[in-house]
Each structure stands twice: as structure tokens, then as C-alpha cells.
N, CA, C and O of each residue as an XYZ file, in Angstrom:
764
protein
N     108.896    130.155     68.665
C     107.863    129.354     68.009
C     108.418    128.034     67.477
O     107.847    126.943     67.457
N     109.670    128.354     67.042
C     110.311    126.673     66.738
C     110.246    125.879     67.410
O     109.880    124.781     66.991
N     110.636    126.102     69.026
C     109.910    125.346     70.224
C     109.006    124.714     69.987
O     109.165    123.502     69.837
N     107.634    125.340     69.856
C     106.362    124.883     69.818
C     106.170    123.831     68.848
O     105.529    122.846     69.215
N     106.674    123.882     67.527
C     107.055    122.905     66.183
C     107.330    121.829     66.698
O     106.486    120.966     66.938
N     108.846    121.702     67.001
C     109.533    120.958     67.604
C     108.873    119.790     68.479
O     108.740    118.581     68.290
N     108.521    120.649     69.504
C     107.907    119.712     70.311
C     106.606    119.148     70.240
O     106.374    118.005     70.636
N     105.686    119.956     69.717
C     104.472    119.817     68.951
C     104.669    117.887     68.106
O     104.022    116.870     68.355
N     105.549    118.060     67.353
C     106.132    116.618     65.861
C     106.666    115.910     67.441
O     105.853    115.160     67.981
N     108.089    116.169     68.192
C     108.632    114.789     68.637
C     107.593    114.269     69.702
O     107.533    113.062     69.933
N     106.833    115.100     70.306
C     106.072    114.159     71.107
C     104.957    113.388     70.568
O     104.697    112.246     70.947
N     104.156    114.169     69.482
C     102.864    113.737     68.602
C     103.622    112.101     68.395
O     103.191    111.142     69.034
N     105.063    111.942     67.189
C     105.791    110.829     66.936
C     105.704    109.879     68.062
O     105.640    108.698     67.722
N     105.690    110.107     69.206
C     106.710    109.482     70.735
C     105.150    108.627     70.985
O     104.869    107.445     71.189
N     104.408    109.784     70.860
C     103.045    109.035     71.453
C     102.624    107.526     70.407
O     101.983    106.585     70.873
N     102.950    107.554     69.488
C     102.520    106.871     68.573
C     102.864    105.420     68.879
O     103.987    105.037     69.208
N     101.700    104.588     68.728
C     102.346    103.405     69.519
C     102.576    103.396     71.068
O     103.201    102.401     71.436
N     102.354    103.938     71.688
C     102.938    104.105     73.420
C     101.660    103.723     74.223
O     100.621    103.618     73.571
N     101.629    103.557     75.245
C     100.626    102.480     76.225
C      99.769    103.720     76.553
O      98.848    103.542     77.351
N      99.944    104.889     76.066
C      99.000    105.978     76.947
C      98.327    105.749     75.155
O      97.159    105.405     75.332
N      98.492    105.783     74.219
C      97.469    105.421     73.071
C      96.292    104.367     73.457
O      95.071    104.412     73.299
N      97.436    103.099     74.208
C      96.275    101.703     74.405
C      95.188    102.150     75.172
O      93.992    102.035     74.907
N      95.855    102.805     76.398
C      94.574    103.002     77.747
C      93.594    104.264     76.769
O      92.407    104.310     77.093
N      94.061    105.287     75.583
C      93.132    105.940     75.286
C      91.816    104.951     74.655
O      90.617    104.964     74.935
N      92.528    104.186     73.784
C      91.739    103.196     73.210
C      90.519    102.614     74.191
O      89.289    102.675     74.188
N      91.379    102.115     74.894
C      90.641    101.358     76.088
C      89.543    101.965     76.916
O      88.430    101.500     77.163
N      90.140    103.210     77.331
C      88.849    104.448     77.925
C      88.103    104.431     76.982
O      86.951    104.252     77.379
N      88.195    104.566     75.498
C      87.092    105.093     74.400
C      86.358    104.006     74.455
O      85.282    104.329     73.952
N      86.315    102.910     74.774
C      85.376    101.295     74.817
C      84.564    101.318     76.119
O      83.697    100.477     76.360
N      84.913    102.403     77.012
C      84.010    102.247     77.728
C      83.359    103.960     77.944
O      82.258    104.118     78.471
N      83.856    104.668     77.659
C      83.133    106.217     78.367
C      83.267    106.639     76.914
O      83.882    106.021     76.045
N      82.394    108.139     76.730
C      82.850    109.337     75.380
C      83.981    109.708     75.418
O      84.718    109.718     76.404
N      84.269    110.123     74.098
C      85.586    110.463     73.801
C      85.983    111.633     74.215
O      87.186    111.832     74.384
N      85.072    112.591     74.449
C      85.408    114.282     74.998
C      85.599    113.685     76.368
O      86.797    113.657     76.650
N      85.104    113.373     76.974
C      85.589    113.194     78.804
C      86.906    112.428     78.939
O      87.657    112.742     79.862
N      87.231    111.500     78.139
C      88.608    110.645     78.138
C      89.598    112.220     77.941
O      90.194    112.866     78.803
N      89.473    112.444     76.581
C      90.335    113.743     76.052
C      90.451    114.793     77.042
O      91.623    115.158     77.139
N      89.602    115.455     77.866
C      89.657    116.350     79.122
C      90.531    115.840     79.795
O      91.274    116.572     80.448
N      90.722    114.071     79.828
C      91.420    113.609     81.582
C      92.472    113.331     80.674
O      93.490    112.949     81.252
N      92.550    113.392     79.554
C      94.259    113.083     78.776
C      94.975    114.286     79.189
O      95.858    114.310     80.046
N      94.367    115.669     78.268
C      94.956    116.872     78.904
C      94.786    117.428     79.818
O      95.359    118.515     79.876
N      94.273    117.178     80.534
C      94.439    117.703     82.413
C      95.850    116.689     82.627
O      96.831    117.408     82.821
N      96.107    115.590     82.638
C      97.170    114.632     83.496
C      98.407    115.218     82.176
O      99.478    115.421     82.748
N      98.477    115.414     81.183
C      99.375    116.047     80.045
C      99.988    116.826     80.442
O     101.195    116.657     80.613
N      99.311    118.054     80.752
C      99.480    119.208     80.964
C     100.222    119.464     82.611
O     101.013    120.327     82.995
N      99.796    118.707     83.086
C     100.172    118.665     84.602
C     101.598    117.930     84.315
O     102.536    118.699     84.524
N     102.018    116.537     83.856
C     103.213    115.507     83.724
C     104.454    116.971     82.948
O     105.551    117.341     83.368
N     103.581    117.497     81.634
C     104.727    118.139     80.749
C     104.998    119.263     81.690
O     106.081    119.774     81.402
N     104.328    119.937     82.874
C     104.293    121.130     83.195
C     106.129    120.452     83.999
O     107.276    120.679     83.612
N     105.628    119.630     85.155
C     106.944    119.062     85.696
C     108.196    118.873     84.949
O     109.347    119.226     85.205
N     107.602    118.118     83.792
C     109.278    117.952     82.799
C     109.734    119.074     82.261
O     110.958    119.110     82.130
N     109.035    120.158     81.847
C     109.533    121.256     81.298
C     109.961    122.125     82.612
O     110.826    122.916     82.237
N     109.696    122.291     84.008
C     110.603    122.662     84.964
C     111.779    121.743     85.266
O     112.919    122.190     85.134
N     111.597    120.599     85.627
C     113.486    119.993     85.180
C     113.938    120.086     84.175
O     115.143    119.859     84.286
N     113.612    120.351     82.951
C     114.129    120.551     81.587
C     115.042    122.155     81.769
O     116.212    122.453     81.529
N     114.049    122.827     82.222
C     114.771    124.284     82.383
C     115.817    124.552     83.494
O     116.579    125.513     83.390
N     115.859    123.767     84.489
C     116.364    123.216     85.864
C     118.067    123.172     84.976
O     118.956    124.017     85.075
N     118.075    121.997     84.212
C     118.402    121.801     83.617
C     119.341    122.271     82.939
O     120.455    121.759     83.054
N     119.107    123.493     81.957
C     119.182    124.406     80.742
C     120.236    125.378     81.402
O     121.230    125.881     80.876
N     119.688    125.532     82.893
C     121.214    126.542     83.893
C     122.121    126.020     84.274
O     123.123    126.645     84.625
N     122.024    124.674     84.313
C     123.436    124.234     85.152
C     124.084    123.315     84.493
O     124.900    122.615     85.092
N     123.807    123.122     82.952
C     124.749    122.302     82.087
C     124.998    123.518     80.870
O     124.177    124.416     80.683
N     126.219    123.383     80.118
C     126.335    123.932     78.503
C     125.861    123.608     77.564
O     125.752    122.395     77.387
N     125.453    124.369     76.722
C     124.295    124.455     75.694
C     124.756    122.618     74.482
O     124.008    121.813     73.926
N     126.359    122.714     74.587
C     126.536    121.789     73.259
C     126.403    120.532     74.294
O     125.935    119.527     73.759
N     126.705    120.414     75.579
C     126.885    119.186     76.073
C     124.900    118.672     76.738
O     124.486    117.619     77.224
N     124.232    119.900     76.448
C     122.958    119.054     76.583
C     122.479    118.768     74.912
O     121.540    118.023     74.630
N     123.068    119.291     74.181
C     122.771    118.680     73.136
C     123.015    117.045     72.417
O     122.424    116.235     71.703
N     124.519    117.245     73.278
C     124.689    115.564     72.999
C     124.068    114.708     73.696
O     123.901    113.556     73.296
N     123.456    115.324     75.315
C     122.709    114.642     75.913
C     121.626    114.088     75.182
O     121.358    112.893     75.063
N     120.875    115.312     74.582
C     119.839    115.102     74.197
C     119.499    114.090     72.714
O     118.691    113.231     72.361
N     120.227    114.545     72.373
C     120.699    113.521     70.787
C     120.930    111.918     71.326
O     120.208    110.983     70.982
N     122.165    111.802     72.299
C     121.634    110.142     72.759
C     120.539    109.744     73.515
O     120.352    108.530     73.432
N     119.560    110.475     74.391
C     118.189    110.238     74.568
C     117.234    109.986     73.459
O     116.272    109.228     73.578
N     117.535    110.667     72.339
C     116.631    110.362     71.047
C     116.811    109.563     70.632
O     115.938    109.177     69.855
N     118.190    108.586     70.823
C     118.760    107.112     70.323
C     118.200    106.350     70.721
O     117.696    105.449     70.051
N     118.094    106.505     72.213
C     117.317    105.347     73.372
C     116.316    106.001     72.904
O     115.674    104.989     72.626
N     115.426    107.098     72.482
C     113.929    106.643     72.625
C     113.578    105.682     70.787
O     112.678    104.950     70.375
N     114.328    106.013     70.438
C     113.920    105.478     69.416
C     114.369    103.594     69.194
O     114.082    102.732     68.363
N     115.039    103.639     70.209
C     115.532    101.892     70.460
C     114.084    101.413     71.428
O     113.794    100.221     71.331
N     113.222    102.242     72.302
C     112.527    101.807     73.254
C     111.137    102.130     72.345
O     110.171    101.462     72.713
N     110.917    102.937     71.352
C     110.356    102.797     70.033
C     109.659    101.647     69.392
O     108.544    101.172     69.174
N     111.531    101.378     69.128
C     111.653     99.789     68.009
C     110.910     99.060     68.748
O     109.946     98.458     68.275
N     111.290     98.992     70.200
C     111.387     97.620     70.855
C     109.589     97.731     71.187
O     109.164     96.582     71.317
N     108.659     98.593     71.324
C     107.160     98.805     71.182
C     106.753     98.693     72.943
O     107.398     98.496     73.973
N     105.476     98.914     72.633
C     104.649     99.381     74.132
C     103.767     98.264     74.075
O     103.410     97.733     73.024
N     103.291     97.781     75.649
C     102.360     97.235     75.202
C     101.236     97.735     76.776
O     101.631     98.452     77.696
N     100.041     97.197     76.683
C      99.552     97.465     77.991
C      99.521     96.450     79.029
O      98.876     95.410     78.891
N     100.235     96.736     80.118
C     100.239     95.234     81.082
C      98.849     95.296     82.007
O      98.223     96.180     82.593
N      98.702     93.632     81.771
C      97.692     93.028     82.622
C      96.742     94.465     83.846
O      95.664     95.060     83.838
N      98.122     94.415     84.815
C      97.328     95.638     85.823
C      96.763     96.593     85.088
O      95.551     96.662     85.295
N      97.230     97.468     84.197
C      97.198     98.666     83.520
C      95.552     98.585     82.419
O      94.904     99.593     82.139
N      95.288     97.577     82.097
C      93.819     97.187     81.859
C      93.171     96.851     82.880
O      91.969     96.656     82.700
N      93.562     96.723     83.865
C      92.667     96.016     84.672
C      92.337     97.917     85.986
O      91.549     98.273     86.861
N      92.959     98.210     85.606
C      93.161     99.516     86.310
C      91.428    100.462     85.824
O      90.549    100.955     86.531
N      91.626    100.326     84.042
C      90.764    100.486     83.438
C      89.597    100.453     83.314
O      88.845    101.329     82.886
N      89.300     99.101     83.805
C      88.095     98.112     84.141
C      87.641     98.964     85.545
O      86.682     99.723     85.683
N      88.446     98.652     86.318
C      87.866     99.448     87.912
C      87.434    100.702     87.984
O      86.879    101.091     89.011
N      87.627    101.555     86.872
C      87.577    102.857     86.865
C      86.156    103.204     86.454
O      85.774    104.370     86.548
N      85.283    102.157     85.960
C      84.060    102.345     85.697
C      82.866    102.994     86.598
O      82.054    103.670     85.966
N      82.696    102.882     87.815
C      82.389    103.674     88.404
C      82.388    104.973     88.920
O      81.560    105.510     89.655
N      83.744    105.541     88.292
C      84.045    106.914     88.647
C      83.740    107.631     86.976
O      83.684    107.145     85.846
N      83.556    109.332     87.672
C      83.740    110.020     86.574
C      84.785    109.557     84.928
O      85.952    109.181     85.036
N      84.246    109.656     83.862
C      85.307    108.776     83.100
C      86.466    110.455     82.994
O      87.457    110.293     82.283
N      86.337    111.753     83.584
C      87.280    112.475     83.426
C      87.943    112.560     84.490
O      88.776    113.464     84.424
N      87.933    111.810     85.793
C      88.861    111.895     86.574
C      89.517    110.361     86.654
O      90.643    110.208     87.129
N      88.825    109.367     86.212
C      89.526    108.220     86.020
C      90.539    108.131     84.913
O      91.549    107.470     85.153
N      90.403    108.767     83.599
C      91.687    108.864     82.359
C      92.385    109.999     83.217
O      93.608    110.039     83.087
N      91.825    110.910     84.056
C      93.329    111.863     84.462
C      93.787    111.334     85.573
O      94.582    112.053     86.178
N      93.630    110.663     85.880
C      94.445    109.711     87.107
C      95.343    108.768     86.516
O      96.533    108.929     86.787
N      95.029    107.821     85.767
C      95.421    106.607     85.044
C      96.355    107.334     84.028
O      97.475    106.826     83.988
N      96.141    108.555     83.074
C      97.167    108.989     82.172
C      98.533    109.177     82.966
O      99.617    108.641     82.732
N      98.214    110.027     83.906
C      99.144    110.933     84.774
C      99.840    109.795     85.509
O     101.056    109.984     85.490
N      99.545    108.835     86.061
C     100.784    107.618     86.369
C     101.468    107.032     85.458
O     102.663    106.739     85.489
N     100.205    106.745     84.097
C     101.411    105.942     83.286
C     102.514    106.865     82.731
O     103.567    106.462     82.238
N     102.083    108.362     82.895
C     102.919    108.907     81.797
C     104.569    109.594     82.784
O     105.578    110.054     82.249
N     104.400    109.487     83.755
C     105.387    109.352     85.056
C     106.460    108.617     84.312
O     106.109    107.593     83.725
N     107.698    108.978     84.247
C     108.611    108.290     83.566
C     108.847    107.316     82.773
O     109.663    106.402     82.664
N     107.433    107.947     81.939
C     107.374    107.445     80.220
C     108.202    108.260     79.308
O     108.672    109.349     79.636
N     108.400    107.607     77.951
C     109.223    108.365     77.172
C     108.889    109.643     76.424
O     109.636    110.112     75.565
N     107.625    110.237     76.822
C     107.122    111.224     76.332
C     107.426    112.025     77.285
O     108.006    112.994     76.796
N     107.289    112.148     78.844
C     107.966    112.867     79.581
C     109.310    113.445     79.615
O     109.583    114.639     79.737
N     110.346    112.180     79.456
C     111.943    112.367     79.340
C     111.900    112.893     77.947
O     112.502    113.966     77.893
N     111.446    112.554     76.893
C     111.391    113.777     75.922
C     111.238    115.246     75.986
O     111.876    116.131     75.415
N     110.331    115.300     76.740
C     109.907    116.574     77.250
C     111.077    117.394     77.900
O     111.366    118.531     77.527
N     111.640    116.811     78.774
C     112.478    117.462     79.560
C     113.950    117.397     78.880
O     114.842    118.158     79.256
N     114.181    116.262     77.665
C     115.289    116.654     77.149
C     115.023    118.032     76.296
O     115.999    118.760     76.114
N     113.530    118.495     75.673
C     112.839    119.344     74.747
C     113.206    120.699     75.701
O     113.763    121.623     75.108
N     113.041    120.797     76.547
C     112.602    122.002     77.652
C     114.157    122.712     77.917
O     114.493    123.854     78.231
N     114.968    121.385     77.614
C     116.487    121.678     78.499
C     117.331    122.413     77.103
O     118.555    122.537     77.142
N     116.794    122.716     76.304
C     117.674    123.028     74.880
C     116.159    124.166     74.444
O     116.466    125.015     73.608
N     115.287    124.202     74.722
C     114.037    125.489     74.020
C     113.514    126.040     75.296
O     113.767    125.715     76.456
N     112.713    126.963     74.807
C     112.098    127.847     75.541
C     110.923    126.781     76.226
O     110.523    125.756     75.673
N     110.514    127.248     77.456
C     110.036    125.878     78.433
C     108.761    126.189     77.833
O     108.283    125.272     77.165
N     108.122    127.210     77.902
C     106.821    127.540     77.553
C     106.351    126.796     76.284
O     105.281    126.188     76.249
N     107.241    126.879     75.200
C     106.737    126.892     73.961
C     106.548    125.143     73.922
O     105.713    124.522     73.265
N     107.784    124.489     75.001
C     107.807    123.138     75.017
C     106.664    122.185     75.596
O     106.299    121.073     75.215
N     106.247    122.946     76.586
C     104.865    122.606     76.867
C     103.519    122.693     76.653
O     102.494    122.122     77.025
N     103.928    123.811     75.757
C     102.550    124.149     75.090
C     102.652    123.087     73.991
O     101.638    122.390     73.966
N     103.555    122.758     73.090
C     103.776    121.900     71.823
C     103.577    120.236     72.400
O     102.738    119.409     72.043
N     104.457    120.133     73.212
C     104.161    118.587     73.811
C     102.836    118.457     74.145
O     102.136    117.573     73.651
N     102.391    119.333     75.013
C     100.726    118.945     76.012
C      99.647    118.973     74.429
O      98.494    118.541     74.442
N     100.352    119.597     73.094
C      99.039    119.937     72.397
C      99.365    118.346     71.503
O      98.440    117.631     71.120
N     100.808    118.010     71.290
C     101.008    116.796     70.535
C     100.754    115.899     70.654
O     100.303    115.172     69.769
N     101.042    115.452     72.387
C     100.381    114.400     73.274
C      98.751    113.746     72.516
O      98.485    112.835     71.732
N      97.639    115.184     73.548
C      96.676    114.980     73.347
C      96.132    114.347     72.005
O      95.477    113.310     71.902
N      96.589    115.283     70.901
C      96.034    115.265     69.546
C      96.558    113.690     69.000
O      95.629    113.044     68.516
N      97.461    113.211     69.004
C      97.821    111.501     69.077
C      97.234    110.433     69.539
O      97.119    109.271     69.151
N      96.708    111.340     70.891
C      95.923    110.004     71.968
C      94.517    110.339     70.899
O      94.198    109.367     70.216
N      93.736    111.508     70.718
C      92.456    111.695     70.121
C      92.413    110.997     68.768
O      91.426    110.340     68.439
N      93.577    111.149     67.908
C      93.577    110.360     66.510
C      93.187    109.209     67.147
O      91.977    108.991     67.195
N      94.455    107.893     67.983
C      94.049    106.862     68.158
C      92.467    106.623     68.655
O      91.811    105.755     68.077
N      91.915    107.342     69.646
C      91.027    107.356     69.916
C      89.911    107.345     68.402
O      89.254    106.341     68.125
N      89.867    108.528     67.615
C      89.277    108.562     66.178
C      89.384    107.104     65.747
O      88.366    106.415     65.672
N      90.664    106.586     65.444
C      90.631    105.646     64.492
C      90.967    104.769     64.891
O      91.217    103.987     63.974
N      91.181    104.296     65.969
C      90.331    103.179     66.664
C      88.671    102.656     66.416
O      88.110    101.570     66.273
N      88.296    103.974     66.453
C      86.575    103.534     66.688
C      86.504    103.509     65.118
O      85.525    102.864     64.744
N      87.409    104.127     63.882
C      87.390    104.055     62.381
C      87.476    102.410     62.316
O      86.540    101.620     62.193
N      88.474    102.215     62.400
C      89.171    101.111     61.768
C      89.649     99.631     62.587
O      90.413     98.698     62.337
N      88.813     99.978     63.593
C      88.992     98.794     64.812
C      90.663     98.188     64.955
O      91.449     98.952     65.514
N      91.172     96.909     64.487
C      91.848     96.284     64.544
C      93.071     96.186     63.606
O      94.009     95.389     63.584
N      92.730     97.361     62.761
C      93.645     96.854     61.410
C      94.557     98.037     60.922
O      94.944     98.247     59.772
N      94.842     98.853     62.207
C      95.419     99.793     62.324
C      97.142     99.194     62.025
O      97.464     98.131     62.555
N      97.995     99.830     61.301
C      98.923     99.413     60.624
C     100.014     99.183     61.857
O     101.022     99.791     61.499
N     100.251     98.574     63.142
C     100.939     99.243     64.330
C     102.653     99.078     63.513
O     103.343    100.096     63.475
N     103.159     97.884     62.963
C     104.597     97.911     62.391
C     105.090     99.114     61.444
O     106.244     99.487     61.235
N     103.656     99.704     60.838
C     104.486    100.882     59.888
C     104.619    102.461     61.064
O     105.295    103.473     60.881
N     103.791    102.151     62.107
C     103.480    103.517     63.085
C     104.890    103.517     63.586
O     105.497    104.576     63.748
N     105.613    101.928     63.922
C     106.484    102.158     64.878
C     107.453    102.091     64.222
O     108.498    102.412     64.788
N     107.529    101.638     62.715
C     109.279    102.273     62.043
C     108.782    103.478     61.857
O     109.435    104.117     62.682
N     107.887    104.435     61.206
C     107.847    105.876     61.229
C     108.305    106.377     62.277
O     109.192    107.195     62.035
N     107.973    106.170     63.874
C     108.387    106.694     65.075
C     109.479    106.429     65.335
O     110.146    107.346     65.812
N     110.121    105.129     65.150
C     111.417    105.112     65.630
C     112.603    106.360     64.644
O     113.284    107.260     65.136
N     112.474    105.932     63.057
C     113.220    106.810     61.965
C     112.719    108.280     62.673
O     113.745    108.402     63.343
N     112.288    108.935     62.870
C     112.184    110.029     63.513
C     112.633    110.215     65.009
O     113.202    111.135     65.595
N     112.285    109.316     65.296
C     113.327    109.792     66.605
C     114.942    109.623     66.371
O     115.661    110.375     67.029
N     115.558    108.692     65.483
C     116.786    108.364     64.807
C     116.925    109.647     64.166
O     118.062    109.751     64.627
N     116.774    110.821     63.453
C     116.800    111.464     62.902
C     116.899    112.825     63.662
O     117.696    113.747     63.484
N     115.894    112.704     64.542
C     116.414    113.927     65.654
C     117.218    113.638     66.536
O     117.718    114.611     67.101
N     117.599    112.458     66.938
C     118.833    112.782     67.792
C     120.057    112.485     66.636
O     121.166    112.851     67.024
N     120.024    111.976     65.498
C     121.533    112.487     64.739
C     121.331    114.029     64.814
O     122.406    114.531     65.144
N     120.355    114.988     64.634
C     120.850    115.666     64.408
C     121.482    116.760     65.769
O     122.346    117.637     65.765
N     120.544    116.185     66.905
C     120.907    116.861     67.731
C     122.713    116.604     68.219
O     123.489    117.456     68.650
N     122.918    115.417     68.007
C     124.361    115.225     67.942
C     125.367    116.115     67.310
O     126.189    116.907     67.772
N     125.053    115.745     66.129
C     125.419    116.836     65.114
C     125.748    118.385     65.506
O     126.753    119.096     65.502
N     124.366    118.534     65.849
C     124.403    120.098     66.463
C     125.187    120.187     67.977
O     125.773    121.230     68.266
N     125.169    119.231     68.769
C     126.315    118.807     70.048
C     127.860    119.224     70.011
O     128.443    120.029     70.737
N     128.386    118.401     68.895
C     129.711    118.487     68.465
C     130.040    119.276     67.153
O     130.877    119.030     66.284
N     129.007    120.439     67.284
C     129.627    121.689     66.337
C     129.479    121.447     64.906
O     129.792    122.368     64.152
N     128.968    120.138     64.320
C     129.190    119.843     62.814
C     128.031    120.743     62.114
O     128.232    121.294     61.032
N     126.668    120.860     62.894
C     125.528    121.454     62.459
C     125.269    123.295     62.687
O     124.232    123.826     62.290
């Protein structure tokens, strides 16, 4: 169940600020919010299902302390790719726009499921999967994911424009700084 915790907080954090928030935003301006949320977790659930099989892939053919240090400097870089923020490019709205004619639940599960293709919520995932139980990692990521994209989605349509994004992304980065010290920590035996 710590699994589920775990991954549940670092991905909910990861999402925060990240371009799969913008396009939720962006879907919510044009379709309901339950059909966006269906095509978030359908393409979620499908992206984390993959990372949590290389994660476990993974988990057999390296040692427990040396994926830990792996994993601890992945939490460095995500939290440097954090700092450094998301934004949505030109195509990636414009992707958005075209999608108006289709179902709005197979257009957000198409559009999630590419952007989230070697995004940092994925490689989280699979550093998550390669050190916990795969199950619990995908169940916690696919539920953290979603519930992040649905807030933004919520409070977006709350609070339009004046959403705090500089305090979202030092909260996200200090947390990702924080789990990979410790996963370090726990790497080289100190923890």
C-alpha cells in the first residue's frame, strides 16, 4: 500500500504545472469535463500500464540500492525539468482545435496518450514501478495523474487566470528535490 501513497503524491506533484494540465484546461474550453476526464484516464492508464512493465522489467535485472540511486538522480532531473516549467507548443493547441469534430473522449485520449509518451510523469512512473510493487504503482500514478488534470480542470473554470503557476512549480520542484535526496540516501545505505 505504500506503493499506492507514494505514487499516488509523486505523480499528483509531477502533474502539476505539466502540458497534460494545459491541454486539460484547453479540452475543458471546449467539451464537458466528464468526457475530457474519461479520455485523461483511458490514455493514463494505458501510458502508466507500459511504464510500470519497464519499471518491473527493470526491478529483475538491476540491484535494489543501485536503482535507487538511479532513481533518486531521476528525481533531481525531474525536479530541474520542474523548475525549468511546461508550456503548450503552438502544434499541441492547435492539435486541440482540430479535435472538435470528434468525440471529445476519444480526442483527450488520443492527444493525452502522445503527449504523455516520454513525459516526466511516465519516467516517473517507471523509476516508481522499478523500486515498488507495479500494481500498486499504477494504480497510485493513473489515480494521481487523473485527479491533478480534474483539479486543474475544476479550477481553471474557478479561478480562470490567476491560478498561482510560480508557487505550483516551487512546491513541485521542492518535492521532487526531496524525494530523490531521499531516495539517494536510501541508494547509498545512509537511510
Amino acid at each position: 500500500m505504500n506503493a499506492l501513497f507514494v505514487s499516488f503524491a509523486v505523480i499528483f506533484v509531477a502533474e502539476m504545472g505539466d502540458k497534460s494540465q494545459l491541454m486539460a484546461l484547453t479540452f475543458a474550453t471546449r467539451y464537458r469535463a466528464v468526457p475530457i476526464l474519461i479520455g485523461i484516464t483511458i490514455a493514463t492508464a494505458s501510458v502508466h500500464a507500459v511504464s510500470v512493465l519497464v519499471g518491473a522489467l527493470l526491478a529483475v535485472s538491476l540491484p535494489t540500492h543501485l536503482l535507487n540511486v538511479v532513481a533518486g538522480v531521476a528525481f533531481l532531473g525531474f525536479a530541474v525539468w520542474t523548475w525549468r516549467g511546461d508550456t503548450l507548443s503552438e502544434d499541441e493547441a492547435a492539435k486541440v482545435e482540430r479535435q472538435s469534430n470528434r468525440s471529445a473522449i476519444m480526442a483527450a485520449s488520443g492527444a493525452f496518450f502522445l503527449a504523455e509518451l516520454g513525459d516526466k510523469t511516465m519516467l516517473a512512473t517507471i523509476t516508481l514501478a522499478s523500486t515498488d510493487n507495479p500494481w500498486w504503482v499504477w494504480l497510485g500514478s493513473t489515480v494521481g495523474m487523473v485527479l491533478a488534470d480534474a483539479l486543474a480542470i475544476l479550477l481553471g473554470r474557478l479561478l480562470g487566470t490567476r491560478l498561482p503557476e510560480r508557487a505550483i512549480t516551487i512546491f513541485a520542484t521542492v518535492m521532487f528535490v526531496i524525494f530523490g535526496v531521499a531516495l539517494l540516501l536510501e541508494g547509498f545505505g545512509v537511510l
